[in-house]
VEXMI-473436 format. One line per 2 residues: number of its first residue (from 1); their letters; for each residue x, y, z of C-alpha. Coordinates in pm, whole numbers, padded with zeros to 5 digits. Example, Ala and Ser with C-alpha at 12.3 -4.5 7.8 and 13.67 -1.06 7.14 Angstrom:
! VEXMI-473436
1) as) 01230 -00450 00780  01367 -00106 00714
! end
This chain:
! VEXMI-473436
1) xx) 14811 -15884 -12206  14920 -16169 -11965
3) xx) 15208 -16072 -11750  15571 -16214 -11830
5) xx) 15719 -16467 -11633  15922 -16400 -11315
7) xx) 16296 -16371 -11409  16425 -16551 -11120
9) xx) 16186 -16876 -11283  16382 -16814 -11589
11) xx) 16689 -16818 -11425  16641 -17109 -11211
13) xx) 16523 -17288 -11552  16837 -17202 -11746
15) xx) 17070 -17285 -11458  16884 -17592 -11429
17) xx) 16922 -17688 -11824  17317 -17617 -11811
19) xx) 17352 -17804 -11459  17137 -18105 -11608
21) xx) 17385 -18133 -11865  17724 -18031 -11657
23) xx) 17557 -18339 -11429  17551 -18599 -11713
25) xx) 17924 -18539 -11764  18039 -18514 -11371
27) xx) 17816 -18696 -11196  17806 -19039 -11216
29) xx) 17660 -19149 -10883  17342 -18864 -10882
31) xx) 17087 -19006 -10641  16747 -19084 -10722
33) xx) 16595 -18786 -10505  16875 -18552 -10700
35) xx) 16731 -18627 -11039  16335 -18614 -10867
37) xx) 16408 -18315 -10719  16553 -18133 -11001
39) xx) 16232 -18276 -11267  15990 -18128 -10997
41) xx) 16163 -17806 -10984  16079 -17820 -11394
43) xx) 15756 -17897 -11392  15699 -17642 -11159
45) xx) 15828 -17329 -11371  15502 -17153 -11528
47) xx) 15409 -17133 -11836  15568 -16817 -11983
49) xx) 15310 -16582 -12094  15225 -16566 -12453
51) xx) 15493 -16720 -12539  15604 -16398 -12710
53) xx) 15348 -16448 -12977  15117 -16226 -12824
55) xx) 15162 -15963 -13091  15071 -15564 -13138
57) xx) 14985 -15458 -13479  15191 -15481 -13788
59) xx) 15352 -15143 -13873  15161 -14976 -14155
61) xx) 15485 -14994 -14374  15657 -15300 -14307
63) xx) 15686 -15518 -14568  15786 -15904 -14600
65) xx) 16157 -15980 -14550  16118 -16278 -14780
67) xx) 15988 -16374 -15108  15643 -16512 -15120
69) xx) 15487 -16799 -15298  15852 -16995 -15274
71) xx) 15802 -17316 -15397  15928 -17571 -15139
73) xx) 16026 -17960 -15245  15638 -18093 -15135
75) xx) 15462 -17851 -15361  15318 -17966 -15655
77) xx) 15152 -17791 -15960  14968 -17450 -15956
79) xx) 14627 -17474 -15911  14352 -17218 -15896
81) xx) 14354 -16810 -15947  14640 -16597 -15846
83) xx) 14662 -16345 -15576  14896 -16096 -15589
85) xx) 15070 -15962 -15318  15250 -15629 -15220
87) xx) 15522 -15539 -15444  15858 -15642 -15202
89) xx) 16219 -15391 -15348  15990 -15289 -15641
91) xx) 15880 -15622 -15781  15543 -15792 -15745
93) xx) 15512 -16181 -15620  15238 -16398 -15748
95) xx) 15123 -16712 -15561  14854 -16922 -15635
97) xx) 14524 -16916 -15418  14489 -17289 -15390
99) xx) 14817 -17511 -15401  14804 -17862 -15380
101) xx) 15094 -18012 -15172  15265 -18366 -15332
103) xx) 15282 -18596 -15005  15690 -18812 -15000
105) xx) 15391 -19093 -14993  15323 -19000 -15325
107) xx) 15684 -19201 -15466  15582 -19517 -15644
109) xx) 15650 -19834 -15496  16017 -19965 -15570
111) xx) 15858 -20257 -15667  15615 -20083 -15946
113) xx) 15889 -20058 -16212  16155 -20365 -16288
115) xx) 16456 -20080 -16316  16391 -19982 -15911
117) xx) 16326 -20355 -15824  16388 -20421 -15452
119) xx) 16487 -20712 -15314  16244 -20927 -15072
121) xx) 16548 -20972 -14817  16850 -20820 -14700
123) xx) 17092 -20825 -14408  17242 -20516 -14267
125) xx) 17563 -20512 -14015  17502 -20210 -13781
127) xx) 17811 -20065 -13573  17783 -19724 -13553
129) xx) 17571 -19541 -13310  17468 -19253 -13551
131) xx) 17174 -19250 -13797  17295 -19533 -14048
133) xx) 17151 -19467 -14408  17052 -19859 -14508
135) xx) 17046 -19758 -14948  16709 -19978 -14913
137) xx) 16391 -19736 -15007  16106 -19766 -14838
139) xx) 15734 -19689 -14985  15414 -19610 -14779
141) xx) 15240 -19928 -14663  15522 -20142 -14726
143) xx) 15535 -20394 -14475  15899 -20534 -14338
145) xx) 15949 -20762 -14042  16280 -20739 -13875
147) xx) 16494 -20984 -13668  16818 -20829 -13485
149) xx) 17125 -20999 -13310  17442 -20871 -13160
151) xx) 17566 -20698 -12839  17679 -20319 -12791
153) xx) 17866 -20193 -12498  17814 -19857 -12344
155) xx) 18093 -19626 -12217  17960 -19685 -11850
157) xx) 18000 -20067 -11869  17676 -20148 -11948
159) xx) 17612 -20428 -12252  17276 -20428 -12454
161) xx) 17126 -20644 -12663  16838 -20472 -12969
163) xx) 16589 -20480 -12715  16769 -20260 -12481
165) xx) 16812 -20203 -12125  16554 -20007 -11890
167) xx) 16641 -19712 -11837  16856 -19570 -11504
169) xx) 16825 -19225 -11285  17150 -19095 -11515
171) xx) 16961 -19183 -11847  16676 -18886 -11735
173) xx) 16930 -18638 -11812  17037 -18799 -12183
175) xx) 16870 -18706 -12478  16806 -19054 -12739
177) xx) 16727 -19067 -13054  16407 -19201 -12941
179) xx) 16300 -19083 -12622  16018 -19391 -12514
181) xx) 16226 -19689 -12638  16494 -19851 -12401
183) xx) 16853 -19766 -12378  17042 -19937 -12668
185) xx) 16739 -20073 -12836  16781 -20108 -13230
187) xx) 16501 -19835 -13364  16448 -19745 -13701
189) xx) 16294 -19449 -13921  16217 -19369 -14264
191) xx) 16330 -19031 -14458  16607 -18772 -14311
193) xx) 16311 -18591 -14291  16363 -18380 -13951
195) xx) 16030 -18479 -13864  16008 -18769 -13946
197) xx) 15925 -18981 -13629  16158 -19289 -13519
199) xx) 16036 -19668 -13458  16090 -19923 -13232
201) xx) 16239 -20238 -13395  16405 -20464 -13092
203) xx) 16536 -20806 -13137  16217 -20878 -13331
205) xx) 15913 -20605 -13475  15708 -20621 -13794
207) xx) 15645 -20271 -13945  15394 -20079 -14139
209) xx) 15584 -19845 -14318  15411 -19504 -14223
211) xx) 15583 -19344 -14561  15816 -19325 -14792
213) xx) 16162 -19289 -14835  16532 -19451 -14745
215) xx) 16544 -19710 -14425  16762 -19556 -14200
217) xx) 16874 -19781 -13829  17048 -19630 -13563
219) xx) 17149 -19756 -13211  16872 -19576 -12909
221) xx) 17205 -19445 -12722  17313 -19074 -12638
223) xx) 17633 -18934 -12769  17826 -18964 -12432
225) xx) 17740 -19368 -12377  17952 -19410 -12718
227) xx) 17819 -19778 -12767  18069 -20007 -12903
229) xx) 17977 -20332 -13076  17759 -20449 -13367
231) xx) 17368 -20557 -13459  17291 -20816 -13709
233) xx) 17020 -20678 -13885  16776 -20900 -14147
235) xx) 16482 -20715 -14313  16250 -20908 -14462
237) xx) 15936 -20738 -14703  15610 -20900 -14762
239) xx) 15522 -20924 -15126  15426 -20626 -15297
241) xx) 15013 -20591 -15330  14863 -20538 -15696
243) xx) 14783 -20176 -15631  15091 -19973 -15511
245) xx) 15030 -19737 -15236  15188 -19453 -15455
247) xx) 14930 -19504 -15690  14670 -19483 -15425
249) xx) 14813 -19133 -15265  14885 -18963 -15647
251) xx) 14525 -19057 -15719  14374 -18804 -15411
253) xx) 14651 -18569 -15405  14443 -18329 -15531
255) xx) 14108 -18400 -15300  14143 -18133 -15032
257) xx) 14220 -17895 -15317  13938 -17900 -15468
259) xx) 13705 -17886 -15146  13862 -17535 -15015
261) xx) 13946 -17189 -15139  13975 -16881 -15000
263) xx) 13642 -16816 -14943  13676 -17081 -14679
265) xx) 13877 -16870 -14443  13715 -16551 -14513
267) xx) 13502 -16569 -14195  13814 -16704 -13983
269) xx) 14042 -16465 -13763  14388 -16458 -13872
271) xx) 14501 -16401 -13543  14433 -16519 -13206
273) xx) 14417 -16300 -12882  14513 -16307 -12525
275) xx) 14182 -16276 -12271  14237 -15888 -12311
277) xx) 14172 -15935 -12683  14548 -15835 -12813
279) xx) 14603 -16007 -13116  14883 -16300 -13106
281) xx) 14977 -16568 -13316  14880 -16583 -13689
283) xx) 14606 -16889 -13806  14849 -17083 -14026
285) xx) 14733 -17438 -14048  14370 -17616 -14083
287) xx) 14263 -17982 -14052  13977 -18173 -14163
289) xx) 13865 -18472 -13947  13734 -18582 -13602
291) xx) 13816 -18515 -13267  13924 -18848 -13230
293) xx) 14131 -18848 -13596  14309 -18544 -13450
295) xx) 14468 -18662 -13178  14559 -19015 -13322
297) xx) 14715 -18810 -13593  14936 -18569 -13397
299) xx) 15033 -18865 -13165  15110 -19075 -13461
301) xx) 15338 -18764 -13554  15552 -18816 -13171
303) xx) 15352 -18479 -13097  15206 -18512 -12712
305) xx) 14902 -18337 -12554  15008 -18074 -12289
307) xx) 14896 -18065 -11919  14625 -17811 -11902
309) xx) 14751 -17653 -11538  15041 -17646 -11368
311) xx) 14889 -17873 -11101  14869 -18134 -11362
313) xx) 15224 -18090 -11403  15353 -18109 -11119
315) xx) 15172 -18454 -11068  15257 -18614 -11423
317) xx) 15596 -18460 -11389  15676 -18647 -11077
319) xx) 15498 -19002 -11215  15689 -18956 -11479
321) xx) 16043 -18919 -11328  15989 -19232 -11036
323) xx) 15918 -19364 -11374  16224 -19327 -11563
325) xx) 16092 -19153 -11850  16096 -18729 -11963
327) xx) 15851 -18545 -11927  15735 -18334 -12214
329) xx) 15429 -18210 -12121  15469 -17882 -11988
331) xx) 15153 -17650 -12024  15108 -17359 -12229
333) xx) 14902 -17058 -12202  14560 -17005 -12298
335) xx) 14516 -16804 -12610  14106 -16762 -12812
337) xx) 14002 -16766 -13121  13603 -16749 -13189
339) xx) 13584 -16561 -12827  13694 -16925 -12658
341) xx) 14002 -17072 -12547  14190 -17349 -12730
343) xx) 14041 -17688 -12753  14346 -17903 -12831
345) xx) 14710 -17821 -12709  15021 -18019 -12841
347) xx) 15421 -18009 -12823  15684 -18212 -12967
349) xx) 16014 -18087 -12784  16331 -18274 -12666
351) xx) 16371 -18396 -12277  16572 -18132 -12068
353) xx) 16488 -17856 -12350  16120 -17865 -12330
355) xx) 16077 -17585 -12104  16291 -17292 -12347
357) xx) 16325 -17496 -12683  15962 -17682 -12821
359) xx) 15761 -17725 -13117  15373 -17642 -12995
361) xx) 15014 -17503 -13143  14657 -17463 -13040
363) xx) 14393 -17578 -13194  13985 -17459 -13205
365) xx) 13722 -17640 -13366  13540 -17409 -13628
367) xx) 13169 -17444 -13692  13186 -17509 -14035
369) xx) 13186 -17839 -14228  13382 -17969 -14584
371) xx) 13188 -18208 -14739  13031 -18320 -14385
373) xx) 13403 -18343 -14245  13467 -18057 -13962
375) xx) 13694 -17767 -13981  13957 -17735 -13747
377) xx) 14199 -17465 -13752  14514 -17369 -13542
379) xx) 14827 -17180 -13489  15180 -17298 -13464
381) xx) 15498 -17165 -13313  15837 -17262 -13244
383) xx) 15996 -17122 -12927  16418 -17134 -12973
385) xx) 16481 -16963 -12639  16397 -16649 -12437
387) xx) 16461 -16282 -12472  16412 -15982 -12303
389) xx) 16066 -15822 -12358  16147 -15475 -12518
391) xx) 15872 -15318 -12331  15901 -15366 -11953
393) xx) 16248 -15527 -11979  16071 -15884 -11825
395) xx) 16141 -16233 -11962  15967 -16404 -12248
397) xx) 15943 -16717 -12457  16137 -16603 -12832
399) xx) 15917 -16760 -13093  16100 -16829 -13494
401) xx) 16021 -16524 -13674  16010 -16759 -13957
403) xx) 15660 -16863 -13884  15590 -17078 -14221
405) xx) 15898 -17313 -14064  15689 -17405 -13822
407) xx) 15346 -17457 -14048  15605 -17687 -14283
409) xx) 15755 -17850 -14019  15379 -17991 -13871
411) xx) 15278 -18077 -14225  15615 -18268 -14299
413) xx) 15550 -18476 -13958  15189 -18513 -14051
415) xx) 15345 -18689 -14383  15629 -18887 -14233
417) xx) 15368 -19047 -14030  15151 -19101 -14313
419) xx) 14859 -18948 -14136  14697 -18699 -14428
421) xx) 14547 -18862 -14753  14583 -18492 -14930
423) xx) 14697 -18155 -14818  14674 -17811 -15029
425) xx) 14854 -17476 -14927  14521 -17175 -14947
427) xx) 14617 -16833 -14946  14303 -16638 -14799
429) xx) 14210 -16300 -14965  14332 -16116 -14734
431) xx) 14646 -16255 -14623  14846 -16153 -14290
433) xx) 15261 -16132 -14415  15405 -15946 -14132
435) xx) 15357 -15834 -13756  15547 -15699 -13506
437) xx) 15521 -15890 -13076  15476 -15715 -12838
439) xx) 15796 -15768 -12715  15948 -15587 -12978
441) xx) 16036 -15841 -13214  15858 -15930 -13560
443) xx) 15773 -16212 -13730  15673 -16253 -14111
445) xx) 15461 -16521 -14368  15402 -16578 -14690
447) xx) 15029 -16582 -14558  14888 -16961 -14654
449) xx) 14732 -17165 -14440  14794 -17539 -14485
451) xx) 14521 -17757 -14470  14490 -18141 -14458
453) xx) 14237 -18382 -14499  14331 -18663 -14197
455) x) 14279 -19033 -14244
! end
């Protein structure tokens, strides 16, 4: 087992999360080597051990806190045997062993049927710097061009245009809607979906809808620069192509279903270890694809691949900051799977959070191949904080007990982005529902893996 990180780190870390905000509200004049020093005094905290999903055994009588085989919105009809599970306050659940998932993608074009028909054109007046909720839906592969107008004014005197302004020292410590276009820029998303990523749109952008859903626009400005001011907004869709796209994605929902079962994951660990061998963080998700399909996917999805050291850090850290732009990278420790560390690492977190609050997984390659496509399989985690290791009294990352949040939440950014042409839930034969981290805590599944077939 990896030792925990240093308190004092932790400290230093918090203090520096709660000053980097108290700063954004105070401090109006911070100069430049303020802000650099305080981003390489981040990038220099290392990476807490584990991540407090390095786990002990599950207790031989703990049971799972919540119902399994819960339908969620996505999931379409039962397919394959059933499993049953262990009986949970004296009644048994029943999931299937294959599930195939419906993609959002899957929604029929609004121009398929005359009573949705959308119109070619439309003009929007945006003056509100929150998510506005355009009524126009979107379908996967629709393609709109946009043309913006207008001026907004920013609290500290500062007037931007829909391509925005570059960014400042003072905007390092904001947090934007979207964190790599320019201050006040008009950007753009489809779906509430919470991870659904955001677009760039500017004064003038043609988009490929990545999926589908209502258009929603929304001024790139933190909550504190209150813009004032309006964008003329006019949306223009090509003509809609013979074949709809929803057509296209209902035809192979069911591919990936029908290429993997159980049996598939009956050779694969459910856990991973630390180097000492302790078992961590359960297997939960599984792709099919490349190397190369991989990481265009999860960057597609606004996930980012993590420094491998802390001396990569330290430099990207700093380029990043004389740069004007977060950094997000932070490492993470090594876990194994198959006797080997992780191949892939990735994280989607928020600027000044990232180093107590990110999304992040692992991923190995397997040695197996579906239909001459390789196996890839992973484990995600979302860390929400720190808490005090129950064992040694140290500091640790806290990880969502609710593990199959975090296996939904990388398949629902996987769809927003339009990245998977089918996806299936399996639930292996012998599937893992509860463990308890070394730490003290617990966490608890309703054992499927997710799997998707990338484009």
């Amino acid at each position: 087992m990896q030792t925990s990180p240093n308190r004092e780190w932790i400290a230093v870390n918090l203090r520096l999360n709660e000053q980097a905000f108290a700063m954004r509200r105070r401090y109006r004049t911070s100069k430049p080597w303020k802000l650099l020093g305080a981003a390489a005094l981040l990038v220099l905290l290392p990476p807490v051990a584990g991540y407090a999903a390095q786990t002990a055994p599950a207790q031989p009588d703990a049971q799972p806190p919540v119902q399994a085989g819960t339908q969620p919105a996505e999931t379409g009809v039962k397919a394959g045997a059933t499993i049953s599970l262990p009986p949970q306050n004296g009644h048994g659940v029943t999931v299937p062993s294959v599930q195939p998932i419906v993609s959002m993608r899957a929604t029929p074009s609004p121009n398929a049927a005359p009573t949705t028909k959308r119109k070619q054109s439309y003009e929007i007046t945006l003056n509100s710097s929150g998510w506005t909720d355009t009524g126009i839906v979107i379908a996967a592969g629709d393609r709109a061009s946009f043309t913006a107008s207008g001026k907004f004014t920013l609290a500290d005197g500062r007037e931007t245009q829909p391509d925005g302004l570059a960014r400042n020292w003072k905007d390092l410590l904001r947090q934007f809607p979207l964190d790599s276009a320019n201050v006040g820029a008009l950007v753009g998303r489809v779906s509430d979906v919470g991870a659904s990523v955001p677009f760039l749109i500017g004064a003038t952008q043609d988009v490929a809808m990545p999926t589908s859903g209502k258009l929603f626009l929304c001024v790139n400005a933190s909550g504190d620069l209150a813009p004032f001011g309006s964008y003329k907004v006019k949306i223009k869709f090509d003509a809609p192509k013979p074949t709809a796209e929803g057509m296209a994605q209902s035809a192979g929902v069911a591919v990936v279903s029908g290429l993997v079962s159980p049996e598939t994951f009956a050779d694969i660990p459910r856990r991973v270890t630390d180097q000492a061998g302790n078992e961590g963080d359960m297997v939960n998700f599984a792709l099919l694809g490349t190397q190369a399909q991989i990481e265009t996917a999860f960057k597609a999805a606004g996930w980012v691949a993590v420094d491998k050291d802390v001396q990569d850090a330290i430099v990207h850290g700093i380029m990043a900051t004389m740069n004007h732009e977060a950094y997000l990278q932070m490492p993470m420790s090594t876990l194994y799977l198959f006797g080997r560390p992780q191949d892939l690492s990735f994280a989607r977190a928020e600027p000044l959070r990232v180093a107590a609050e990110r999304h992040h997984l692992r991923v190995w390659k397997t040695d197996k191949t579906i239909a001459g496509v390789p196996l890839w399989v992973g484990s995600a985690t979302h860390d929400i904080g720190f808490e005090t290791d129950q064992r040694n009294g140290n500091v640790t990352h806290k990880i969502d007990p609710k593990i199959d949040d975090e296996r939904d939440f990388l398949l629902h950014s996987f769809d927003a982005a339009g990245v998977f042409s089918s996806a299936a839930y399996v639930l292996p034969a012998d599937p893992m529902l509860k463990a308890r981290t070394a730490t003290g805590g617990s966490f608890y599944s309703d054992g499927r893996i997710v799997v998707m077939e990338l484009k």
